[in-house]
N, C-alpha and C positions, 0 to 999 in steps of 0.2 A: 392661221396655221392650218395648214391642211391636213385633213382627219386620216391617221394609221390605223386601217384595221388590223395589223397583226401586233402591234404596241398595243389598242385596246384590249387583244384578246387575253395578253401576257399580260398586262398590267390590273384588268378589271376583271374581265368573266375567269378567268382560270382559279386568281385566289378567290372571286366570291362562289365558286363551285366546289371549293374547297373548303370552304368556313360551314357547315354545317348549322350555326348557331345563324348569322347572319344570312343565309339562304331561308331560314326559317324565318327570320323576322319580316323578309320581302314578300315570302308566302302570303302572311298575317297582314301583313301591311295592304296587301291586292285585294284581298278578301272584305276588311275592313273600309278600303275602298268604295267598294262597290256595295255596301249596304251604307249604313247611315251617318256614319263618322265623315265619308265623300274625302275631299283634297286632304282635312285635318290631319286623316290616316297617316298622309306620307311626311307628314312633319317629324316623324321618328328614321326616316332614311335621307340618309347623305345625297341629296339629288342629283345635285352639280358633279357631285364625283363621278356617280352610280353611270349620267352620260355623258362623264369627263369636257361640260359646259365651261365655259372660261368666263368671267367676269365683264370682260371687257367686248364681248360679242354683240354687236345690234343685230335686228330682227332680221336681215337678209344673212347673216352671218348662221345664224342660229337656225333658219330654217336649212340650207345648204349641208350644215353640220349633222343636227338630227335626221336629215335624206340620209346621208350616207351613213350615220347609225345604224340605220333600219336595216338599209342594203347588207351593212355586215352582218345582221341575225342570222340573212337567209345564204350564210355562203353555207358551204356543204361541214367545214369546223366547227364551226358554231351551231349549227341544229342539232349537234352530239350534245350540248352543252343546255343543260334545264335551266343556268342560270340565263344565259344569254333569251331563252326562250320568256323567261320571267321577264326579264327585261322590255322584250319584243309586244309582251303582253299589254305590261303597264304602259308604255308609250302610247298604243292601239287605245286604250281604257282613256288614257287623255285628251289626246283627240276625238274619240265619242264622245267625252263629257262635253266638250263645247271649252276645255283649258287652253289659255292662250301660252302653250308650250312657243310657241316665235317670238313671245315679246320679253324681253330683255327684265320687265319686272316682275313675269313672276317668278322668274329662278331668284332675284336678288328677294322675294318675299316667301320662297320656299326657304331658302338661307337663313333670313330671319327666323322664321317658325323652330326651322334645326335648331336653332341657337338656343331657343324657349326651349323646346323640349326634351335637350339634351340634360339641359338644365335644369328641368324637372326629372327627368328619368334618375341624374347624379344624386341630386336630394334623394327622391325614394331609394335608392341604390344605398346613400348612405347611411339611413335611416333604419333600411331594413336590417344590413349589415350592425350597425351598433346596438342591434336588439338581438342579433342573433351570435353576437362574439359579447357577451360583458366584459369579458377581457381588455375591452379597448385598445386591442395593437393588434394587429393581421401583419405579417411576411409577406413582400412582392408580390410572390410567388401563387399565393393566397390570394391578394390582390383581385392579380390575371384572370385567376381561376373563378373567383365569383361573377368578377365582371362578364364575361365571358359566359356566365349562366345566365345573367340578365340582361345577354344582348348590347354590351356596352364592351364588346370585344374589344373595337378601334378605337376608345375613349383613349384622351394621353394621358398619360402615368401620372402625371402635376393635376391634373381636372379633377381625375379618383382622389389623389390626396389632399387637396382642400377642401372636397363633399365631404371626404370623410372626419376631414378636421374639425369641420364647421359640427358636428357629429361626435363629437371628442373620442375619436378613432385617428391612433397615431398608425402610419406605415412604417417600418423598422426595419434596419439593415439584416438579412440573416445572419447566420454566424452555424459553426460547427462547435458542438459538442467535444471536448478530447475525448480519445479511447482512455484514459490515465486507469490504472487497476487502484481505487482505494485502499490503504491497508488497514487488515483487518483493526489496529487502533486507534485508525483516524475513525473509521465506523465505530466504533462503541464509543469514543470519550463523549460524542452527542447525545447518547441514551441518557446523558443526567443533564438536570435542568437548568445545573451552574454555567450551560456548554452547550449554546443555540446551535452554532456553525465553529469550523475552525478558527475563525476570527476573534471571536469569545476566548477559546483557548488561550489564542498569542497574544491577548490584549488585555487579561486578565489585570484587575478586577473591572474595566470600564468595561461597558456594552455600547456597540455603535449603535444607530438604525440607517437607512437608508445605506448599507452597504452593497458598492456596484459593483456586480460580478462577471456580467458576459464580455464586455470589452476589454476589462480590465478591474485587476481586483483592488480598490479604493474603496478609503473611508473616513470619516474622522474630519474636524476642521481645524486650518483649513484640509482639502483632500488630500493623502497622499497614498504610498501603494504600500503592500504587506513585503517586508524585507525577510531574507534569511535571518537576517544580525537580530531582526525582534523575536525570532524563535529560540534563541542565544540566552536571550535579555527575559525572554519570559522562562526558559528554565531555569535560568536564579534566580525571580522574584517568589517562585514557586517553593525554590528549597528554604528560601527565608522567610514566607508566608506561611508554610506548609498549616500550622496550627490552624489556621484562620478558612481553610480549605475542608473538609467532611471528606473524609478519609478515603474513600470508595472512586469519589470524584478526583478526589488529587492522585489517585495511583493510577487513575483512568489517563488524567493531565499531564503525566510524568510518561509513561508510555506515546501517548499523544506528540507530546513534542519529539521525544525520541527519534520517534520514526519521520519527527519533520525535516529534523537535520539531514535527512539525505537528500532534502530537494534544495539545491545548488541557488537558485537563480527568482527572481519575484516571478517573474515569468510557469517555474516548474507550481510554485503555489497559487498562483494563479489555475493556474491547467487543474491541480489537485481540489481544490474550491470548488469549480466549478463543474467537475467531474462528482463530487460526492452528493451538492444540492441536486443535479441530474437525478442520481439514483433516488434520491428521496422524493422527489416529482415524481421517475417511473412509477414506484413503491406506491403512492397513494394513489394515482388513474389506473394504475392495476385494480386495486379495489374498490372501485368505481367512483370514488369520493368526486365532486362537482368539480369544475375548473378553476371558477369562483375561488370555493371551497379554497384549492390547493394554496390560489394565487393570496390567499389572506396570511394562510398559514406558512406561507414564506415569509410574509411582510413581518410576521408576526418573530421570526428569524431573524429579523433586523435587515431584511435585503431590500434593497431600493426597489419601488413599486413597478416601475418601467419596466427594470430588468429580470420583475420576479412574472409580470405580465409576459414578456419577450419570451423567457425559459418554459412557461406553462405551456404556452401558445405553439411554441418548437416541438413538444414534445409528446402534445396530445394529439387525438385522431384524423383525419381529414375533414376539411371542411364540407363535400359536398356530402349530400343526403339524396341519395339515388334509390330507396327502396323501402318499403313496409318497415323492413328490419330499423333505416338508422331511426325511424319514429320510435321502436322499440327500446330502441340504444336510450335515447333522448329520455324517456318515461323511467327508464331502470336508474338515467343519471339525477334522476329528479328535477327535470329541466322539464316539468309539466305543460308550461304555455308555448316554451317553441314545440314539445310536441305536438301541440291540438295545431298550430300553425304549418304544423310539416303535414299533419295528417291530414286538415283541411285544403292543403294544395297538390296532394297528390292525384295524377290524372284518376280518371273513372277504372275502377279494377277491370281485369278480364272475368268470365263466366268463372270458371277453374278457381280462379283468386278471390271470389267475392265473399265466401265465408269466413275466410282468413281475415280478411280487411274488417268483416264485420267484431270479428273477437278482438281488432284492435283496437277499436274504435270504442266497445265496451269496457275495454282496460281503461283508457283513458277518462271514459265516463267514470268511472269508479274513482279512479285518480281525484278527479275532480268534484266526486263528493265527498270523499274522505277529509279534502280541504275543506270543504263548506260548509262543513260539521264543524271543524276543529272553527274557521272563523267567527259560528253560531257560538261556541263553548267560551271564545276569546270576550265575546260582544258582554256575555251573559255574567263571567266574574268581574269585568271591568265595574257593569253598572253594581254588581257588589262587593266590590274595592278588595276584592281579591284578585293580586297583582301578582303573586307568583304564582296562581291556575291561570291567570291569562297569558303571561307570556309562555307557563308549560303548551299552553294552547296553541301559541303562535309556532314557538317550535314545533308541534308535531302539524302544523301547515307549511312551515318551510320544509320540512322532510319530505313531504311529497312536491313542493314547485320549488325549489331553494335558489329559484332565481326571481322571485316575487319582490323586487325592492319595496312595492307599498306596506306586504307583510311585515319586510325587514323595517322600516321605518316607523310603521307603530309599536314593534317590539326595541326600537330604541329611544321613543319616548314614554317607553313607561318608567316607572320607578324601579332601580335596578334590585336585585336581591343581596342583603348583606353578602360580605365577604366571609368566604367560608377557609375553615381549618388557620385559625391563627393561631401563630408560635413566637413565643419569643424569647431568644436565647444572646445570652450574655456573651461578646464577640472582643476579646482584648477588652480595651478601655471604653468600647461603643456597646449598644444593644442591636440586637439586628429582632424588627419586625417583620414579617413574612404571613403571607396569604394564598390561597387561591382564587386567581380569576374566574370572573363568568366565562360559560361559555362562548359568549358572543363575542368576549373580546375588545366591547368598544366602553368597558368603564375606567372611569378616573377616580381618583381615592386620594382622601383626605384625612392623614393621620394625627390624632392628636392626644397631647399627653396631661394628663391628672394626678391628684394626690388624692382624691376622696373618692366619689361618686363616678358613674356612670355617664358621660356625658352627654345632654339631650340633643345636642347639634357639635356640627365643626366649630364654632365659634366658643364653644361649653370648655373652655378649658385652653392651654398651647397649644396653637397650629404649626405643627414641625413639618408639613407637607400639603401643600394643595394642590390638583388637579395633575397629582402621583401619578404617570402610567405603568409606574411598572409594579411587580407583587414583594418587593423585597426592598426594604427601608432601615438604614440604618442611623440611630440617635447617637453622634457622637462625642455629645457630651451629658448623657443622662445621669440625675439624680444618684449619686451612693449614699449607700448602706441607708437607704429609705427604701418605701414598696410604694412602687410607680404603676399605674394602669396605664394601658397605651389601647386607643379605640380608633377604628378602621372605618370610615364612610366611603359609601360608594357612591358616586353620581356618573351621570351622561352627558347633562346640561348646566352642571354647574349651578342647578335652582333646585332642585328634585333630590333630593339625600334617602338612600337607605338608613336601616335602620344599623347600628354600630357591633361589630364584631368587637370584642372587647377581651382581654386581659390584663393580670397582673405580675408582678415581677421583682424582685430585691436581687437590686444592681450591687455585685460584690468583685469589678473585678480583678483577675488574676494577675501574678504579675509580669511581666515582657523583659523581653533582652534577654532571657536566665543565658549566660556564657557562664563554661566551665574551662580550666588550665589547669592540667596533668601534671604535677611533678613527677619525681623518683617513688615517693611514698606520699604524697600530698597532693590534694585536689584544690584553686582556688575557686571562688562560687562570687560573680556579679549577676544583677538584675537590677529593676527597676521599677517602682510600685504606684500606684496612683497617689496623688498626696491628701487622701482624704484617708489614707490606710494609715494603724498607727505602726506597724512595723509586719514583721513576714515570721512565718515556721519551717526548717529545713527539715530534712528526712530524710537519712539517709539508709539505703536499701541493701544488705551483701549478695552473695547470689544463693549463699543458705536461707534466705527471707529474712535473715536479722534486719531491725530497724532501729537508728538515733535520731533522736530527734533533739534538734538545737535550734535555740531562741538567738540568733544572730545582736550585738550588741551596736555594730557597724551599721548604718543605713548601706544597704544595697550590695555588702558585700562580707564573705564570709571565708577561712580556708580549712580547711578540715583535715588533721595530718595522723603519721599512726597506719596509715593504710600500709597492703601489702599490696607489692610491686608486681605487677602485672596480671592483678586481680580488678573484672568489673563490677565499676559499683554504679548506684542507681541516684540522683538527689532529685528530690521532689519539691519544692516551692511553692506555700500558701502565703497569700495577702492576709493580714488581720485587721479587719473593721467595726469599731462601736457601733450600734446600731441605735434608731433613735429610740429604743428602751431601754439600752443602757445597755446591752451584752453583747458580747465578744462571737464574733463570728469570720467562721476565714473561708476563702475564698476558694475555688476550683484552683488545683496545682500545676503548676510547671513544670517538667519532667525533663533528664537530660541523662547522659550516659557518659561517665570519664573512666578512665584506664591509667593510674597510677605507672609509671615507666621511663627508663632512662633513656638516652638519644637511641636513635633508631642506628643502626651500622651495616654493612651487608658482610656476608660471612669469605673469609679470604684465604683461610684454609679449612679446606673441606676433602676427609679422609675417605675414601671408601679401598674396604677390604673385603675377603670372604667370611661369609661365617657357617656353620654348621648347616641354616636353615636359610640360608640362602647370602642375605650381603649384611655389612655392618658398616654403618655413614657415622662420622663423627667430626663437631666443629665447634669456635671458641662460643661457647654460651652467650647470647644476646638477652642480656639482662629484659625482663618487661615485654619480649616479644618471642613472637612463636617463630618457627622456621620452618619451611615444607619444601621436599624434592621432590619436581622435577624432569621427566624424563623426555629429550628432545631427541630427535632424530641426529646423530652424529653431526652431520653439517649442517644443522642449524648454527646461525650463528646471533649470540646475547654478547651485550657489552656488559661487563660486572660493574657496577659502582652504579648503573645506572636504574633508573624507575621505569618499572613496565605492569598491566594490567594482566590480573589472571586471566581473562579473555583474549588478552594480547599469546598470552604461553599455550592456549587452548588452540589458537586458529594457528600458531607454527605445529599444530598435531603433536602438543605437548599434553602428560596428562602427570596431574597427583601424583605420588606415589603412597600407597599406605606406612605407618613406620608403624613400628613396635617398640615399646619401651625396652634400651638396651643397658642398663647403667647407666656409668657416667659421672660426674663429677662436679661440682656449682663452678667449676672454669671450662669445664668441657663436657658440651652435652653427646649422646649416643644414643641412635636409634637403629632398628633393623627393620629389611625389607626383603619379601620374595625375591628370590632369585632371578632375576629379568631375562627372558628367552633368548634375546639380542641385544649386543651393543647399542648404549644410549649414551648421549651426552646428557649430566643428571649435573641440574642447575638448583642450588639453595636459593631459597627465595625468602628473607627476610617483611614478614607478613605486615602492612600497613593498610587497611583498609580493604577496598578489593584490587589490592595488588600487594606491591612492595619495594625492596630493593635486591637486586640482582647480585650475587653473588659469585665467588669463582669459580668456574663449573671443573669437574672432572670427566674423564670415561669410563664407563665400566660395563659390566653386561658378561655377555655370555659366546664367545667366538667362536666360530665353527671349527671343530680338530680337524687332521692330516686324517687319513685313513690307511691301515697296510703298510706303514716303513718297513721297509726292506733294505737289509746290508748284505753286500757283499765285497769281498776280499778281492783286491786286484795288485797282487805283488805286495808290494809297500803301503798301501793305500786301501781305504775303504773307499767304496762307493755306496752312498745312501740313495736311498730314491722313494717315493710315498705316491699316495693318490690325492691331488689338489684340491679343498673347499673350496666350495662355491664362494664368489664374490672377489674383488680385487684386493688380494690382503699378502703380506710376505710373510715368509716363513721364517722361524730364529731358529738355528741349530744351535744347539748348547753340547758340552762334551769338558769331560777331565783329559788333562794331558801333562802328566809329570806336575800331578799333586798342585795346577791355576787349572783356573775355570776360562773357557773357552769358548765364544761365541760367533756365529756369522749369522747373517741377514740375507736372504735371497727373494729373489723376484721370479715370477711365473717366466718372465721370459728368459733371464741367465738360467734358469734350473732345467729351461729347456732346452738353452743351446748347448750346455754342458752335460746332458744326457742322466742330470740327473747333481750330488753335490758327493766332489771328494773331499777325502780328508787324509792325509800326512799321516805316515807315522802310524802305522795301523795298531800296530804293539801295544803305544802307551796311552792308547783310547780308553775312555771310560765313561760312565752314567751318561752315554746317552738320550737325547731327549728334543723334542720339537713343541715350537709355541707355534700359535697363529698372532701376528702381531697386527692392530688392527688405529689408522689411522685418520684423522678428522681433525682441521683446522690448529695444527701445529701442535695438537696432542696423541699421545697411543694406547691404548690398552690392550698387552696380553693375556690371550687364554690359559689355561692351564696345561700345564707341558706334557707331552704324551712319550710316556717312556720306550726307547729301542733296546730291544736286549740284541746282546752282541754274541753272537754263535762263533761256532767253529767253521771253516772253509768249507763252502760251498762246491761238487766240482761244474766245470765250464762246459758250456755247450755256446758255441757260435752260428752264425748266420751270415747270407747274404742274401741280398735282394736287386731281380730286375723288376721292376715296374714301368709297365707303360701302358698306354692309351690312343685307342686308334682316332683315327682323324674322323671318318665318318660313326657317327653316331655316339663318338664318347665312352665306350664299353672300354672298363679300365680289367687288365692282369697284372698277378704278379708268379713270379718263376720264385721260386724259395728253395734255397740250398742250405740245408743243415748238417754243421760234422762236430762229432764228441769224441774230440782224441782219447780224454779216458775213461769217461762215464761209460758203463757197460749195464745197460735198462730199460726200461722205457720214461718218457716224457710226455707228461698230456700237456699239449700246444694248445693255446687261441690265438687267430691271426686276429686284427682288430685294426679297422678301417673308418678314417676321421675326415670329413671335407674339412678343413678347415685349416688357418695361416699355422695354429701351431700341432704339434708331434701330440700322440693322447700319453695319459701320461698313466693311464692303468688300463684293465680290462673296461672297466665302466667311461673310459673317458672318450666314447667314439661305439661302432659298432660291430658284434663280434660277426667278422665273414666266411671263418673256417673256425673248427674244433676236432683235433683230432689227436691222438697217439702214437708218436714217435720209436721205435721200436730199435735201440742199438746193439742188442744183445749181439748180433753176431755179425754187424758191421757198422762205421764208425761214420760214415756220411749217409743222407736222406737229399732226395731232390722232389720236389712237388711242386702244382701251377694251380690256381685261385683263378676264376675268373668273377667279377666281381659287380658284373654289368654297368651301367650307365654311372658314370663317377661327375662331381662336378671340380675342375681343379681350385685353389690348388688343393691335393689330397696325401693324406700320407697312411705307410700303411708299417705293422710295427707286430711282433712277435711276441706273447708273454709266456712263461709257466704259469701254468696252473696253484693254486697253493698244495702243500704238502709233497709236492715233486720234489726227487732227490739230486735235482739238476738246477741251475742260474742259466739264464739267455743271456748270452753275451750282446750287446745289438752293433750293427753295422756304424758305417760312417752315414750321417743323417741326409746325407746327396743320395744315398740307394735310399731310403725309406720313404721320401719325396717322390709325388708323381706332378 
């Protein structure tokens, strides 16, 4: 094939003039060269590629080929180009050597040599690598980036990951982190120790280990994924365990799941897991803790080790070490030997930097006798068999290199240190043992139980657990009403025992089941007792502190009557157990709360009226329960008969109402309350728990009055008219007329196209009077009626009106003609101008645009013009008296007072 110098240039010299890392290596390579290393040198560069040689070439081929190689160094492209000139070089350098660059074998024995040396470079590559990540898993990405610092840029991605494998350094898929916001009670239920990770929470009481997070949240055998339905299932094993839980943690675990049920899908718990172990990794490389470190104390979590390695790995600093500092970094993380290894490879300082260099380097030294003291102090209690000064010794050596595995390995073959802070506490019909771990985490424990002594070994007595990892043991069938010791060994190796943490204990326990059933006036009482118990003590509690106490004659059941209705009471439940001396001893108590009470009802008439200090509620007494109103926003809408949560009447922006003791009667109770500022729908709520039953609600409250009625005589007829409240409500006109009571109902919009509301009959009018009637979902409530008193005849004063509005620019007038055939006075006027669909219906209903005084003393007609500037239509414009004028405005027909 005949040789393309412009495909060489793009294919070979352009990216290796661009790889910066690999231009370096052919530098090194030329140099090495020519001193003593000779051909061996170039067995770290890709030959064959570097002068794109073919395999298949013999020796007239090859030479022809590398001719024209040459010729392309020296085009005028290529001598811009260093790498091409490297190139130019090393050819030159072969041929001086006396290298048979023409013959066919030694490119097939440079190939070979690549092949060795590649292969040694991937070794050290991934040697060096597995010492400098303990984490054993690097990211791609991480990868690229090392290899590429050792020159192993164009290595393939399968070559890195079997050096690195053979190395037990896994490569791993990356993965994202969710943004998911923690809620604040998924964060705290972990602060107690009953509650690793949220897993523990929903899985309560097992603990998994090896729990896989990043891909996918699984666990348990065989594997499966964390459901919604089990967050379901662990908030009722929770309310039915409760006892069995320490109080602080189960209201932590109760909150916990709460806030679980809003994540929908395995997927959102997923997201939520692994969003919250995230922050617990940030939180501890924040304050400097080793990676190591981090990745144990995950494990230690119960998270599978791969993906607690993957999560460390994701989230701590970058791999490469570019400077003085990351040595610093390295020495602060107590990662002591890679830093004497970073600091020993860093090139020669500048003049400027060489003091600095020098004071790190001092650090370091100190570092490392600070170690070599402590492994002097280690050497020194061993050989006098003080085992807890040696290994204090080895720890304060791992604090300064905490990546010394040999440290780590002799501080796990020594003899571990007893188990500290043992408890043991009677749990139901079990005992739960409990300890503190070592620090280090890697002891197993062997607990075992006696009736005498102190045991000298694990074997000294009942082995109820061997090679124990965790700190919490329960005996579930221990010895009663005897005194049991229970001793705690610790081993590493299974050959090597501490010395025994040890206590004692008399097993009495209490009794289970305790269920209560509520009568009218009677409480029934079952439980269930161990049958080594010879029977139980009840106790019962009022809420004055009186106490009965009853020797039940029934095994496991008891009912207890006499009670008052709707009063709570308290029973309390002891075991009684012989003891092996022969005496009576009872047991820690059982506790429960009943409420004597007849069936629950919801309230169906429910009265509200006015009272003196504001309102007065009254409805048929519900025996045994309490009843509370209420107060909903009118169109709220409750079904009565039905069950709803106080929370549920909270978030319709319902609230309480206070009552006050109002009377009443044992078939009908009465309470009062404030005054309510506004109409509510006020709903009884017969009280069951934290909720109840819904009741029939009514309306009531507080309606806004009319303002200003005004009567006036027109022939036969009165004409009424008022100033409109706010809000969409009709008005009731009430009136006497020949000794029957007489009422209408009007709407904002008939009262405005009738200019107001007649009435018949002017004569036989009487008490009149105006409500605001105010309605909501097929009910009403009136306000209180505001009385019109009824004058004598008013005299008349009329009007007319033009109004109009020019085309350009919108500037509205009106022409006003006023005549009083017989009022002889004055009139103080407001014109009163409204943009809007309907008429104002007083001075305040729109804005006032004239105020003036009418003057008819000495004649019977006025004509005056308003100019009223820019109006938007439609608009209307409308005439009032003033109050205490001795004159009524008659108003036009509503076509003039329209613009």
């Amino acid at each position: 094939m005949a040789f393309d110098a412009k495909q060489y240039r793009k294919r070979i010299l352009i990216p290796l003039e661009k790889d910066r890392d690999r231009l370096a290596a052919l530098q090194q390579a030329i140099r090495d060269f020519q001193g003593a290393d000779g051909v061996t040198a170039l067995a770290r560069l890709n030959m064959a590629e570097l002068f794109t040689v073919e395999p298949s070439m013999d020796g007239a081929e090859l030479e022809k080929h590398l001719g024209s190689v040459e010729a392309g160094f020296n085009s005028p492209s290529a001598k811009r180009l260093s790498s091409a000139q490297l190139l130019k070089k090393l050819l030159e350098l072969l041929r001086q050597s006396g290298e048979p660059v023409a013959d066919p074998a030694f490119w097939s024995g440079m190939s070979r040599a690549r092949t060795q040396a590649v292969r040694a470079e991937l070794d050290k590559f991934a040697r060096v690598v597995a010492q400098e990540h303990p984490l054993k898993v690097l990211l791609p990405d991480q990868v690229a980036e090392l290899a590429a610092g050792m020159g192993l840029g164009g290595a393939a991605g399968s070559d890195l990951a079997d050096a690195l494998s053979a190395h037990g350094v896994r490569i791993t898929d990356d993965f994202e982190v969710p943004g998911v916001r923690v809620p604040p009670a998924v964060r705290v239920v972990t602060d107690f120790p009953e509650f690793r990770t949220l897993v523990d929470v929903v899985t309560r009481p097992e603990q998994h280990e090896g729990i896989r997070v990043v891909d996918e949240l699984a666990f348990g055998q065989p594997e499966r994924a964390l459901d919604p339905k089990d967050v379901a299932s662990a908030r009722k094993l929770l309310q039915q365990q409760e006892a069995r839980v320490e109080e602080g943690a189960r209201q932590a675990a109760q909150n916990a799941l709460a806030a679980l049920t809003e994540y929908a899908s395995p997927a959102d718990l997923h997201a939520l897991t692994l969003s919250a172990l995230a922050d617990t990794v940030r939180g501890l490389l924040r304050r400097g803790m080793p990676k190591v470190t981090v990745l144990e104390d995950l494990c230690k979590l119960g998270v599978d080790r791969t993906d607690a390695a993957r999560l460390v790995t994701k989230l701590s600093a970058s791999t490469k070490v570019l400077s003085p500092n990351d040595v610093a970094d390295r020495l602060a993380d107590g990662a002591l030997g890679e830093a004497r290894r970073l600091l020993d490879s860093l090139p020669e300082p500048e003049r400027e930097e060489r003091a600095e260099r020098e004071r790190l380097a001092k650090r370091v030294e100190a570092a490392e006798g600070r170690k070599s003291q402590s492994v002097a102090r280690y050497d020194a209690a061993v050989k006098a068999g003080d085992y807890a000064a040696a290994a204090a010794a080895l720890r304060e050596a791992l604090t300064v290199d905490t990546r010394d595995e040999e440290l780590r390995n002799r501080l796990q073959r020594l003899p571990p240190l007893p188990p500290a802070n043992l408890s043991l506490r009677v749990d139901g019909q079990a005992l739960a043992v409990s300890w503190s771990a070592d620090g280090e985490g890697s002891a197993r424990y062997s607990v075992v139980r006696t009736t005498r002594g102190v045991p000298a070994n694990p074997r000294d007595g009942d082995l109820l657990a061997k090679s124990f990892e965790g700190t919490l043991f329960r005996d579930e069938k221990p010895p009663v009403g005897t005194r049991v010791r229970y001793s705690v060994f610790a081993t590493r190796d299974g050959a090597v025992f501490s010395a025994p943490a040890t206590g004692t204990c008399e097993v009495l326990p209490p009794p289970f089941d305790l269920d209560a059933s509520a009568g009218s006036a009677q409480v029934s009482l079952s439980w269930g007792i161990s049958q080594e118990a010879l029977g139980a003590v009840v106790t019962q509690t009022s809420p004055d502190g009186g106490q009965k106490t009853y020797r039940p004659t029934t095994p496991g059941q008891m009912t207890v009557t006499g009670l008052t209705t709707g009063t709570r009471y308290r029973f309390s439940v002891a075991a009684v157990y012989l003891t092996e001396a022969g005496q009576r001893r009872e047991s820690a108590a059982v506790s429960t709360d009943a409420t004597p009470r007849g069936s629950i009802r919801a309230v169906e008439d429910l009265r509200i009226e006015s009272s003196p200090d504001g309102h007065r509620a009254s409805w048929p007494t519900v025996s045994g329960y309490s009843v509370e109103l209420w107060a909903l926003p009118v169109n709220a809408r409750v079904e009565p008969g039905t069950r709803i949560a106080q929370a549920q009447l909270t978030g319709m922006r319902g609230r309480r109402l206070t009552l006050r003791p109002g009377g009443g009667t044992a078939e009908r109770s009465v309470r009062e309350f404030d005054a309510l500022p506004e109409v509510h729908l006020l709903v009884p709520l017969t009280v069951d728990g934290d909720g109840g039953l819904v009741g029939t609600p009514q309306i009531a409250g507080s309606a806004p009055q009319v303002k200003a009625p005004t009567v006036e005589r027109l022939g036969d007829e009165l004409r009424l008219s008022w100033e409109w409240p706010r809000g969409d409500h009709l008005i009731e006109v009430a009136w006497q007329a020949n000794g029957q009571r007489r009422t209408r109902r009007v709407s904002r919009t008939a009262y405005n196209d009738g200019g107001g509301v007649r009435i018949p009959h002017a004569d036989a009018v009487g008490d009149l009077a105006l409500a605001t009637v105010v309605r909501a979902g097929g009910r009403e409530w009136a306000s209180a009626a505001v009385a019109v008193p009824l004058g004598g005849t008013v005299p008349k004063v009329s009007y007319t009106l033009e109004v109009k509005r020019s085309w350009v620019g919108g500037k509205g007038t009106a022409r006003i003609t006023v005549r009083s055939p017989e009022f002889r006075g004055r009139v103080p006027v407001l014109t009163v101008l409204k943009e809007a669909k309907f008429m104002p219906g007083g001075p305040s209903d729109g804005t006032v645009v004239d105020r003036r005084e009418l003057d008819f003393t000495d004649q019977s007609s006025l004509t005056f013009e308003i100019r009223m500037g820019k109006v938007v239509t439609p608009f209307w414009v409308r005439l009032f008296a003033e109050p205490g004028s001795g004159a009524r405005l008659q108003d036009p027909p509503t076509s003039q007072m329209r613009g």
